[in-house]
Each structure stands twice: as C-alpha cells, then as structure tokens.
mmCIF file of the N, C-alpha and C atoms, coordinates in Angstrom:
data_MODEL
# 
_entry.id   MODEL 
# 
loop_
_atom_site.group_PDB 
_atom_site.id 
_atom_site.type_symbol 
_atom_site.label_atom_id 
_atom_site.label_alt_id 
_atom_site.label_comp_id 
_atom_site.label_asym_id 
_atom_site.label_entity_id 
_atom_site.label_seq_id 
_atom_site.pdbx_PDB_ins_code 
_atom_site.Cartn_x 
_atom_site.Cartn_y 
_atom_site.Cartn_z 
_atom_site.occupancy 
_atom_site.B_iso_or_equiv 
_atom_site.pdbx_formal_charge 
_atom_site.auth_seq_id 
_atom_site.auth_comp_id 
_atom_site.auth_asym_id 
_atom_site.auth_atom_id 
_atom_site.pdbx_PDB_model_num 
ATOM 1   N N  . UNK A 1 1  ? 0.833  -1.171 0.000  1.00 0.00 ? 1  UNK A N  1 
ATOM 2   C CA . UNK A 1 1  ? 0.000  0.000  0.000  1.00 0.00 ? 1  UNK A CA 1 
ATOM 3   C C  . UNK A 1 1  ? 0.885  1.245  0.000  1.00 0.00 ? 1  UNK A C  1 
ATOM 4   N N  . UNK A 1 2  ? 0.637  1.805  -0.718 1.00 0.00 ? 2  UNK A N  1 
ATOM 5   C CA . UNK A 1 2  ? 1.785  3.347  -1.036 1.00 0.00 ? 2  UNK A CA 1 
ATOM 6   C C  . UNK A 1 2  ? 0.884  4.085  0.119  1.00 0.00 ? 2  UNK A C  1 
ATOM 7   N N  . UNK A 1 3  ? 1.705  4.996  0.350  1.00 0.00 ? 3  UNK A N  1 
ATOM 8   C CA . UNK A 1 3  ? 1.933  6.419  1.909  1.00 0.00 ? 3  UNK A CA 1 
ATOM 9   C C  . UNK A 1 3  ? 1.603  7.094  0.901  1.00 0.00 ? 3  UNK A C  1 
ATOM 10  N N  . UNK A 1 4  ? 0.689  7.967  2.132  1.00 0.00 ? 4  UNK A N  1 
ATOM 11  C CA . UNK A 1 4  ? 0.258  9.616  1.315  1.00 0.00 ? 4  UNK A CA 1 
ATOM 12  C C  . UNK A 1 4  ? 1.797  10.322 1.684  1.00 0.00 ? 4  UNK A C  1 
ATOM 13  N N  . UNK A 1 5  ? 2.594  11.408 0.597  1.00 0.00 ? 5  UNK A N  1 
ATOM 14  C CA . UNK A 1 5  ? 3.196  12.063 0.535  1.00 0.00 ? 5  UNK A CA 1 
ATOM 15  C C  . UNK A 1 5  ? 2.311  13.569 0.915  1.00 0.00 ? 5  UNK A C  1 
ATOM 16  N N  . UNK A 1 6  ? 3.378  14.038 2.223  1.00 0.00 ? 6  UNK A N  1 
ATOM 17  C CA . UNK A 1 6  ? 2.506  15.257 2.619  1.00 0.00 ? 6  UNK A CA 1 
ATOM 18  C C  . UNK A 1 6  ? 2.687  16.571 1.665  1.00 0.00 ? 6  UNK A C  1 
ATOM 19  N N  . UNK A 1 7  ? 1.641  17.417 1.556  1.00 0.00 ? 7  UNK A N  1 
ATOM 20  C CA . UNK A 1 7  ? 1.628  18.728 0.414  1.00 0.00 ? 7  UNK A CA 1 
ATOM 21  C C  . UNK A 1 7  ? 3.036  19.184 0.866  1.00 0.00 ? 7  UNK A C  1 
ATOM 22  N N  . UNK A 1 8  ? 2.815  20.013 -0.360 1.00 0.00 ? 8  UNK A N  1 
ATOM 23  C CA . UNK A 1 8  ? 4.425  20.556 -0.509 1.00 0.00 ? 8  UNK A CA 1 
ATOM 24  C C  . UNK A 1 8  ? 4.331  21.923 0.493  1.00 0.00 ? 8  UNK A C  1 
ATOM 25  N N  . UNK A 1 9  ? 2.727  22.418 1.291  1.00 0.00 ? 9  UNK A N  1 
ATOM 26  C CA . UNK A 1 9  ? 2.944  23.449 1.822  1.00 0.00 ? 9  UNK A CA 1 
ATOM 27  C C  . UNK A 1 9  ? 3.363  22.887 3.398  1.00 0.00 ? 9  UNK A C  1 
ATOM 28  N N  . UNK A 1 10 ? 2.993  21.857 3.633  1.00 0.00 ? 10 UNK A N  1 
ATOM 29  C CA . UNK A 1 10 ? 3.350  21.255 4.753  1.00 0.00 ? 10 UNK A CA 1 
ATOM 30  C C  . UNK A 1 10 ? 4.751  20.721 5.110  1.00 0.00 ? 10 UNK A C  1 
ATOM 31  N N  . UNK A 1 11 ? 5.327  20.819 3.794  1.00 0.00 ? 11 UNK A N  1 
ATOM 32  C CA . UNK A 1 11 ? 6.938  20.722 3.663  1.00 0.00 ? 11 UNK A CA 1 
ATOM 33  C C  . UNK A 1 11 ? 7.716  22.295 4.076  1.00 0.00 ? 11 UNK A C  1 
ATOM 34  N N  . UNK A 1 12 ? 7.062  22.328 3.506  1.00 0.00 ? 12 UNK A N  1 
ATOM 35  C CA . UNK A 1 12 ? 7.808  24.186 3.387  1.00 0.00 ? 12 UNK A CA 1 
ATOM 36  C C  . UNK A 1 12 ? 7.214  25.124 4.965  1.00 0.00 ? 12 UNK A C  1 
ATOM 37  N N  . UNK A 1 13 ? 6.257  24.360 5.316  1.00 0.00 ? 13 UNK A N  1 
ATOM 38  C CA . UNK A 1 13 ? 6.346  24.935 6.851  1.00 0.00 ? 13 UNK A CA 1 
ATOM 39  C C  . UNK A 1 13 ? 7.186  24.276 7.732  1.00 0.00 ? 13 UNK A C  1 
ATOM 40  N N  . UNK A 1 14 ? 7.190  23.066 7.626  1.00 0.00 ? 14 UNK A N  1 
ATOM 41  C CA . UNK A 1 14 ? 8.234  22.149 8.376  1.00 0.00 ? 14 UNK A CA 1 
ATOM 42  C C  . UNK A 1 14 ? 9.863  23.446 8.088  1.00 0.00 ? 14 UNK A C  1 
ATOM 43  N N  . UNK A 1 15 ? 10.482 23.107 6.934  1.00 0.00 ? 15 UNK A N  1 
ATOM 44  C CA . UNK A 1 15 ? 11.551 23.609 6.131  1.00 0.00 ? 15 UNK A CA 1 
ATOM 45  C C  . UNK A 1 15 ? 11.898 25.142 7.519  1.00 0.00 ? 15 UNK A C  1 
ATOM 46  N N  . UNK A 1 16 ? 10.671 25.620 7.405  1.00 0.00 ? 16 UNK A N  1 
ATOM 47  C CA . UNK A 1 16 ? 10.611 27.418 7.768  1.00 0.00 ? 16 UNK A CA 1 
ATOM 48  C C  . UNK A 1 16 ? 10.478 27.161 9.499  1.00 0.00 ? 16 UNK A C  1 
ATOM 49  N N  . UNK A 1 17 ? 10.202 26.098 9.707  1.00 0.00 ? 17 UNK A N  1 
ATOM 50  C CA . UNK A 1 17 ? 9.401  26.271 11.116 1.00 0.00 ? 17 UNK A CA 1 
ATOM 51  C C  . UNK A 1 17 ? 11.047 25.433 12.091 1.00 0.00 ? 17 UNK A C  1 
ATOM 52  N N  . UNK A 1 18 ? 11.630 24.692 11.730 1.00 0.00 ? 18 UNK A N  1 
ATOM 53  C CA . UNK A 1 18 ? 12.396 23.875 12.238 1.00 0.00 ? 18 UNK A CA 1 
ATOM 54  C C  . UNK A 1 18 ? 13.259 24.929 12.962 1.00 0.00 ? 18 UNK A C  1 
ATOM 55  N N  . UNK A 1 19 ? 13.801 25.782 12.673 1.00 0.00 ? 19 UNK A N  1 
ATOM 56  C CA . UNK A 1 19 ? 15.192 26.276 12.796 1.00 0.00 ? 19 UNK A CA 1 
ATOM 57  C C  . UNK A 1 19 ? 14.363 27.194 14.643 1.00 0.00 ? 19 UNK A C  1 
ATOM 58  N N  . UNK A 1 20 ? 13.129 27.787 14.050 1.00 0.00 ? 20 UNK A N  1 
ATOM 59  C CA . UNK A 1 20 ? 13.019 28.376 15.395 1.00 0.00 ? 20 UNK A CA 1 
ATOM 60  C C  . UNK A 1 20 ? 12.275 27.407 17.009 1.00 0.00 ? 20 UNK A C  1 
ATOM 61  N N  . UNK A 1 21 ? 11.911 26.209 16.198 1.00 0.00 ? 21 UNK A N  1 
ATOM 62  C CA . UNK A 1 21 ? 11.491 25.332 17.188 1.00 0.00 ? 21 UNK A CA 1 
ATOM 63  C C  . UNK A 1 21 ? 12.971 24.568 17.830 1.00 0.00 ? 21 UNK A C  1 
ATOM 64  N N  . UNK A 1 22 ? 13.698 24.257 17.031 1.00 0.00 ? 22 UNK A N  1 
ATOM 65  C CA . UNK A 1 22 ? 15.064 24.083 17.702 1.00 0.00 ? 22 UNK A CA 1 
ATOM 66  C C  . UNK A 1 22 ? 15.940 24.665 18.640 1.00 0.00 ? 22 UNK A C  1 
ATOM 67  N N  . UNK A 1 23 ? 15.521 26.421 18.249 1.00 0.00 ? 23 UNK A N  1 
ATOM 68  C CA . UNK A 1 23 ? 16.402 27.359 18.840 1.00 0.00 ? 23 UNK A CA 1 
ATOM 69  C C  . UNK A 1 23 ? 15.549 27.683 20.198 1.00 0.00 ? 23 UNK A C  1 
ATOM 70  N N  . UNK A 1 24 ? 13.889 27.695 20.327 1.00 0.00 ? 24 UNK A N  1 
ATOM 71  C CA . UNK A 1 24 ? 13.434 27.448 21.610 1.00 0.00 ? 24 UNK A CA 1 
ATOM 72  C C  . UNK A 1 24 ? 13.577 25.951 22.737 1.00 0.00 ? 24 UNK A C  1 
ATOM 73  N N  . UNK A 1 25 ? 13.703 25.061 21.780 1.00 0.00 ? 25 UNK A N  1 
ATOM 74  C CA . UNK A 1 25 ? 13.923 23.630 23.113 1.00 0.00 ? 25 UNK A CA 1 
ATOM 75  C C  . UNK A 1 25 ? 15.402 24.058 23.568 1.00 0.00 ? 25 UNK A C  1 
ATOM 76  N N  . UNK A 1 26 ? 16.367 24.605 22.873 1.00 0.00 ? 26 UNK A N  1 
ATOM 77  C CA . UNK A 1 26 ? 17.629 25.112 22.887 1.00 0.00 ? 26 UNK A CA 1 
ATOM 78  C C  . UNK A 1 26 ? 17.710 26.137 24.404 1.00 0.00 ? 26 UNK A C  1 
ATOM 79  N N  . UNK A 1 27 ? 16.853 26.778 24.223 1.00 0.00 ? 27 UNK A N  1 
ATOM 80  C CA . UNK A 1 27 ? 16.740 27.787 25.182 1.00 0.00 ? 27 UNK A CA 1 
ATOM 81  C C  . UNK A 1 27 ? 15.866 27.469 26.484 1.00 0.00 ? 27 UNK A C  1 
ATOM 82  N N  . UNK A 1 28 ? 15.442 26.035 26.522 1.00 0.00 ? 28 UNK A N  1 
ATOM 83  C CA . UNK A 1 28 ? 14.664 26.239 27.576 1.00 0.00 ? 28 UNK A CA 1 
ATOM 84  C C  . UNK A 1 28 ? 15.560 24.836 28.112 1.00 0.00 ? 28 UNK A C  1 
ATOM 85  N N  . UNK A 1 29 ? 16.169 24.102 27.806 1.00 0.00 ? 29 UNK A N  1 
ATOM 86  C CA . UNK A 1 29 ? 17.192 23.371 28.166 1.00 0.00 ? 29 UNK A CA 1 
ATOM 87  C C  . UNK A 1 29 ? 18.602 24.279 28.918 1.00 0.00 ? 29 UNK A C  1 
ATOM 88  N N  . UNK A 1 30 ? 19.004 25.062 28.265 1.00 0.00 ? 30 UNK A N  1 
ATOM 89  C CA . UNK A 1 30 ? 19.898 25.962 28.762 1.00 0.00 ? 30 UNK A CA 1 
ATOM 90  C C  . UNK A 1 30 ? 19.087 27.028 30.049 1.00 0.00 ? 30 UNK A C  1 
ATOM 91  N N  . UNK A 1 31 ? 17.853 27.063 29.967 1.00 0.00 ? 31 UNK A N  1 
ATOM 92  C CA . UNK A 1 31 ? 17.420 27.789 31.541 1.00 0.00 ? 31 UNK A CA 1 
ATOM 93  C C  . UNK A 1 31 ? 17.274 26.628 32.743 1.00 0.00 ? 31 UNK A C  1 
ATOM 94  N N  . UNK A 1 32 ? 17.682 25.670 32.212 1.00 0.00 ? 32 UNK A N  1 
ATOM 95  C CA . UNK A 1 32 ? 17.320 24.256 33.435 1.00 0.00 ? 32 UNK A CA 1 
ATOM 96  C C  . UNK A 1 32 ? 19.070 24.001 33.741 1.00 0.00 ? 32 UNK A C  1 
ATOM 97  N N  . UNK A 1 33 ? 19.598 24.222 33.384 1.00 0.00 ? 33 UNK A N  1 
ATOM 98  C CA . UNK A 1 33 ? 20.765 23.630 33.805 1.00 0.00 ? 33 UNK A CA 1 
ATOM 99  C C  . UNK A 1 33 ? 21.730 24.488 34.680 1.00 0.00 ? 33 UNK A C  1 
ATOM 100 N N  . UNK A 1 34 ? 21.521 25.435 34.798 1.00 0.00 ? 34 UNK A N  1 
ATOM 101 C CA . UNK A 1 34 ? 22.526 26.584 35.797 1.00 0.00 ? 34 UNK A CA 1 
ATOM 102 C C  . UNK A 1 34 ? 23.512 26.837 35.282 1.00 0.00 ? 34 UNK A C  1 
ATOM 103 N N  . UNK A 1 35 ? 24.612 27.551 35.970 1.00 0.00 ? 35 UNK A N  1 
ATOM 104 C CA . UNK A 1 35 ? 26.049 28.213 35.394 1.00 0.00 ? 35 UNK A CA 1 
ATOM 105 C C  . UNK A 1 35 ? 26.604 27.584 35.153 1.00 0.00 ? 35 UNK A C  1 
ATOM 106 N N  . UNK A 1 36 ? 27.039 26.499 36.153 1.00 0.00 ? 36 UNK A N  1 
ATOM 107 C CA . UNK A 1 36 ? 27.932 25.490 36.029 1.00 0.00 ? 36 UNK A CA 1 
ATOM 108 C C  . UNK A 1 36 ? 27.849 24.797 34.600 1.00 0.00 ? 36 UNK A C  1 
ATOM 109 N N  . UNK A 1 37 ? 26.853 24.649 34.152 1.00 0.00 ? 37 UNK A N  1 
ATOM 110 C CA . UNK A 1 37 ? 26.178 23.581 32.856 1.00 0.00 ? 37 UNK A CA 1 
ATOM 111 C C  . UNK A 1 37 ? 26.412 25.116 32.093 1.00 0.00 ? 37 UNK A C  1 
ATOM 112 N N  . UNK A 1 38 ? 25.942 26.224 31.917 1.00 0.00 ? 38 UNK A N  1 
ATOM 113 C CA . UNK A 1 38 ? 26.372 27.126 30.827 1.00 0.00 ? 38 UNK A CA 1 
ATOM 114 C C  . UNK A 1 38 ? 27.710 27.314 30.677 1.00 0.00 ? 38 UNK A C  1 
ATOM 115 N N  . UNK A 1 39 ? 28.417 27.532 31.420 1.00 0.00 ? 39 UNK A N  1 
ATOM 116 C CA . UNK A 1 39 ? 30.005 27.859 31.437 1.00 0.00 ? 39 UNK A CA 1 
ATOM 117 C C  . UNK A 1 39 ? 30.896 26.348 30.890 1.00 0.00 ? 39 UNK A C  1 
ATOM 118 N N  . UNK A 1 40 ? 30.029 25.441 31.255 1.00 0.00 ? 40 UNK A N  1 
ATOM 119 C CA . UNK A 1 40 ? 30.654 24.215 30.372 1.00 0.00 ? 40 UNK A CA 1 
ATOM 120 C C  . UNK A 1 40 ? 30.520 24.343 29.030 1.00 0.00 ? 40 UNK A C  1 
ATOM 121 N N  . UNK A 1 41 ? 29.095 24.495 28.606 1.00 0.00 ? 41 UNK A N  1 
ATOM 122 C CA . UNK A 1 41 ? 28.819 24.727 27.142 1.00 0.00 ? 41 UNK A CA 1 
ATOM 123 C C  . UNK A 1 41 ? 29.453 25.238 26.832 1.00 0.00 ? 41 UNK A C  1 
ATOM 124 N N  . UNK A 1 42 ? 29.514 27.124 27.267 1.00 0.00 ? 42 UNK A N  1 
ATOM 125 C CA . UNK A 1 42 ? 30.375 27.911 26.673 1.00 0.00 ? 42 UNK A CA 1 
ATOM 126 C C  . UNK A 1 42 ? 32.584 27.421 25.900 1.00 0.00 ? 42 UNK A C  1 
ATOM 127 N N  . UNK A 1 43 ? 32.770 26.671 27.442 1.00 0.00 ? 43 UNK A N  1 
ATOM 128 C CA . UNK A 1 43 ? 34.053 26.249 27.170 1.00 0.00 ? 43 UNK A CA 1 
ATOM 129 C C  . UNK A 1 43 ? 34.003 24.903 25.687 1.00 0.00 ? 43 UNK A C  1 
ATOM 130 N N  . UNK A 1 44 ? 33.211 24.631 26.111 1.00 0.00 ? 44 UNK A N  1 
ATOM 131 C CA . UNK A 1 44 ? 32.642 23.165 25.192 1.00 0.00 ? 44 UNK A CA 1 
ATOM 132 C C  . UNK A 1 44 ? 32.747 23.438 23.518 1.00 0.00 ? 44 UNK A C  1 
ATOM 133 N N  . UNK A 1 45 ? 31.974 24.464 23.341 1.00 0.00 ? 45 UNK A N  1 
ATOM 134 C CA . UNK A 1 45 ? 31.215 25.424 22.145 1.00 0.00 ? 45 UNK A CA 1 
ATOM 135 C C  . UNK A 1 45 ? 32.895 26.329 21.436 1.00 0.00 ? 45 UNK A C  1 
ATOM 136 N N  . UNK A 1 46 ? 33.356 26.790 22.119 1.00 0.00 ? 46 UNK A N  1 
ATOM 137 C CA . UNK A 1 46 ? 35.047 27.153 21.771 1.00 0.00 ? 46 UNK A CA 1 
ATOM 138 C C  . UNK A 1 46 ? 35.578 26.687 21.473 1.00 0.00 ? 46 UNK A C  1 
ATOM 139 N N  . UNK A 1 47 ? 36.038 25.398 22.181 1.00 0.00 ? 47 UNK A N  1 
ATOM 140 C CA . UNK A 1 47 ? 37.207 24.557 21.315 1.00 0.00 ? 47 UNK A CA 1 
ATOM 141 C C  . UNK A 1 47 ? 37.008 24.068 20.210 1.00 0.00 ? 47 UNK A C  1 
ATOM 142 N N  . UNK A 1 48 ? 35.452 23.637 20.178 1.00 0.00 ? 48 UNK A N  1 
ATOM 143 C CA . UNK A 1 48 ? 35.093 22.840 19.222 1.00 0.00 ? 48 UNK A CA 1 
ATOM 144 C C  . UNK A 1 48 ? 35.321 23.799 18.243 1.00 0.00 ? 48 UNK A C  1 
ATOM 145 N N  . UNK A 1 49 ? 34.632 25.320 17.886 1.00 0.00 ? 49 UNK A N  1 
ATOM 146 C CA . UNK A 1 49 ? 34.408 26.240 16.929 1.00 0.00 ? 49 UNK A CA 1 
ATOM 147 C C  . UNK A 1 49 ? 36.261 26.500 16.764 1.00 0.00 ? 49 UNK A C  1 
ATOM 148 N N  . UNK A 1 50 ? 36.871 26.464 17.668 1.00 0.00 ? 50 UNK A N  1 
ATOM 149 C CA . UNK A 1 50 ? 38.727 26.972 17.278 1.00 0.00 ? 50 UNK A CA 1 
ATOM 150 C C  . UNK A 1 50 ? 39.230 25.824 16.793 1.00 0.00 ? 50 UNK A C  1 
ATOM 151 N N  . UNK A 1 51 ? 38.565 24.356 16.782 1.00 0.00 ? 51 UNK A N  1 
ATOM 152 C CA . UNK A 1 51 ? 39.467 23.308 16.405 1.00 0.00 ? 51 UNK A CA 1 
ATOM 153 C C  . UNK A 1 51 ? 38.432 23.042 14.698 1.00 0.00 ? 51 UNK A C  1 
ATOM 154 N N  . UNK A 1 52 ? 37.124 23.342 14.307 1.00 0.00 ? 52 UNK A N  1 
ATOM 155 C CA . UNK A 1 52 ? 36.525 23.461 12.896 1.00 0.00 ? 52 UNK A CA 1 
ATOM 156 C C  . UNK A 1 52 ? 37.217 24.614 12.315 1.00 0.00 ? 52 UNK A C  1 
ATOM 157 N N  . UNK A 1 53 ? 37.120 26.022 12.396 1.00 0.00 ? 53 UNK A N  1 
ATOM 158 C CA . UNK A 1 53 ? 38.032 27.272 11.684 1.00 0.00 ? 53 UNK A CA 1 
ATOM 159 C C  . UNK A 1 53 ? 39.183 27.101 11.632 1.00 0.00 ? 53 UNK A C  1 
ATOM 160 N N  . UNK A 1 54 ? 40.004 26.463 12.291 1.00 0.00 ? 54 UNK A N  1 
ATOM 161 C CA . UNK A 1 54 ? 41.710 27.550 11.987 1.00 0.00 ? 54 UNK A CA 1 
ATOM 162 C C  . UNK A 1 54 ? 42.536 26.020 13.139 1.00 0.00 ? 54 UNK A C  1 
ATOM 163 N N  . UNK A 1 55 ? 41.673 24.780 12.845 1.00 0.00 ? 55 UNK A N  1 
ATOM 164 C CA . UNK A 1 55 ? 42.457 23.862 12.871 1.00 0.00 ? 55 UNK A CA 1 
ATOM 165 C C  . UNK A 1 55 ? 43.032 23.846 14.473 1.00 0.00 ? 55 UNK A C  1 
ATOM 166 N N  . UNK A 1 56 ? 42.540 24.111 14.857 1.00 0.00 ? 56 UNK A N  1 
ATOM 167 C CA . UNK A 1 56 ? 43.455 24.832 16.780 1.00 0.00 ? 56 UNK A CA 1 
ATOM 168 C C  . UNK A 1 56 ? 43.975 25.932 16.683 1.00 0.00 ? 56 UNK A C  1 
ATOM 169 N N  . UNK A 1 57 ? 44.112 27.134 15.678 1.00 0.00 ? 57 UNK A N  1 
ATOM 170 C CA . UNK A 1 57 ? 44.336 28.121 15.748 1.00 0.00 ? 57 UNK A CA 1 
ATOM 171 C C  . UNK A 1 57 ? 43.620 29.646 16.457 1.00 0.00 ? 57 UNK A C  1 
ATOM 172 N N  . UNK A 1 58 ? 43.701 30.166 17.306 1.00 0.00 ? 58 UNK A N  1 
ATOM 173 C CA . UNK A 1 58 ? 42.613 31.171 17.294 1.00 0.00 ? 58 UNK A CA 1 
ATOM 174 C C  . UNK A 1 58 ? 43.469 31.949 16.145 1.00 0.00 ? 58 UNK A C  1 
ATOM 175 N N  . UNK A 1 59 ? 42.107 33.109 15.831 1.00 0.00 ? 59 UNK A N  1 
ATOM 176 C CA . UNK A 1 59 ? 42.227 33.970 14.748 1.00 0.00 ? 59 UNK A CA 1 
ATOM 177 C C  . UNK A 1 59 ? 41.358 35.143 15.141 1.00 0.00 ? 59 UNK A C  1 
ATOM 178 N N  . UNK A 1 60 ? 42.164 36.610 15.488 1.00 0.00 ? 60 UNK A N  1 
ATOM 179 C CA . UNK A 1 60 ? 41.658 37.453 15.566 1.00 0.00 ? 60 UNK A CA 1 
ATOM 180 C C  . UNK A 1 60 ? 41.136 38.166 14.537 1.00 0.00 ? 60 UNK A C  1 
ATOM 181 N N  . UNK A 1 61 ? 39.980 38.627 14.070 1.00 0.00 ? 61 UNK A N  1 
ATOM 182 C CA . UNK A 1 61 ? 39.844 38.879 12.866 1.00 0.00 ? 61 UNK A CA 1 
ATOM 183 C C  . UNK A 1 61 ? 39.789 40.329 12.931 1.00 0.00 ? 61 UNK A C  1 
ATOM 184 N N  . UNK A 1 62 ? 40.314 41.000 13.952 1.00 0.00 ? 62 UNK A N  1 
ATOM 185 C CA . UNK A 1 62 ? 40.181 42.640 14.031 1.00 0.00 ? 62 UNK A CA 1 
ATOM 186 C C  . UNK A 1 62 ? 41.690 43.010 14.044 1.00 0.00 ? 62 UNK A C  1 
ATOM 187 N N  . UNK A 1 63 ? 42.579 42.319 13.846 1.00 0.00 ? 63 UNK A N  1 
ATOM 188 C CA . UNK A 1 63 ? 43.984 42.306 13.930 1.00 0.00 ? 63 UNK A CA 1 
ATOM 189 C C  . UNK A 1 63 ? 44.518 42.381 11.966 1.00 0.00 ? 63 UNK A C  1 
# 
C-alpha cells in the first residue's frame, strides 16, 4: 500500500518552522541547567568552533 506524501505546503512549513522550534527547546534546556552547565557549554562550544576554523588556531579577525 503506497503512503500519502505530505503537500508541498506542509513541507515548506516544516523547512521554515524547524530552525526556530530548535532554537526554543535550545533555550529552555539551557534555563534548566545553571552556570555550572552554561560555562561548560560555553568552554565546550570554543574549542570545538577553534578546532573546525583555523584547525586549533585562534584567529583574531580585528587584527
């Protein structure tokens, strides 16, 4: 038995709708966890972003 394929407007809200439903569970996960759990992220979120750009390099880009 073939699946209904959903309309293409129901695609394109999905498409449009994802990025800000992500960025709220995002934000309400980060109000449950305290400093300790943000200041990890934060350290967490750095290395990772200095070891994808510039390989372990930092790079000042105002220099």
């Amino acid at each position: 038995m073939a699946t209904k394929r959903p309309t293409t407007t129901t695609l394109k809200w999905c498409q449009q709708e994802i990025g800000p439903i992500c960025e709220g569970m995002s934000m309400v996960v980060k109000s449950q966890i305290g400093y300790g759990g943000r200041a990890a992220d934060r350290k967490i979120r750095r290395a990772v972003l200095k070891n994808i750009v510039m390989a372990g390099e930092e790079v000042d880009p105002l220099k």
